[in-house]
N, C-alpha and C positions, 0 to 999 in steps of 0.2 A: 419335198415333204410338206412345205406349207398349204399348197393347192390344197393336198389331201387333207390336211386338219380345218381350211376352213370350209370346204366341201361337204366335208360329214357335219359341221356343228351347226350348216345351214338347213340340215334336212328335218330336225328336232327343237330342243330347247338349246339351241345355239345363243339363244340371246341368254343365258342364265350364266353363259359362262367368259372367261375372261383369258388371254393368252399373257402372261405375268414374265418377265423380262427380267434380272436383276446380274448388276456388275459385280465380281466378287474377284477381291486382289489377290493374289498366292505370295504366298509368305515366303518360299524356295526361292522363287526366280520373279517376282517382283512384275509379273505381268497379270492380266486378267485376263478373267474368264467369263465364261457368261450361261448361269442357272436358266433352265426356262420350263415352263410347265403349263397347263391348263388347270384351273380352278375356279372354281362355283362361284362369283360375284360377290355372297356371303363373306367368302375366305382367304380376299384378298389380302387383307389390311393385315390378316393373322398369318400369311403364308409368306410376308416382307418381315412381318416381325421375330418368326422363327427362322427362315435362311439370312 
């Protein structure tokens, strides 16, 4: 799946965007997990502060 996602962001405005990573603990079973998504450069800083 990664090929594909940076294969397409290279053929456009690939550079505007950013591939966002974030560790999040589960509260049940005490393991983690891991959020991930594509967003605009702009909306990074706001898309760590709301997940």
């Amino acid at each position: 799946m990664a090929k594909k996602v940076v294969a397409s962001l290279q053929k456009g405005g690939g550079k505007e965007h950013t591939k966002v990573i974030k560790m999040v603990k589960s509260d049940k079973t005490n393991s983690y997990t891991f959020k991930e998504e594509i967003v605009h450069n702009d909306k990074v800083k706001d898309w760590f502060a709301k997940n």
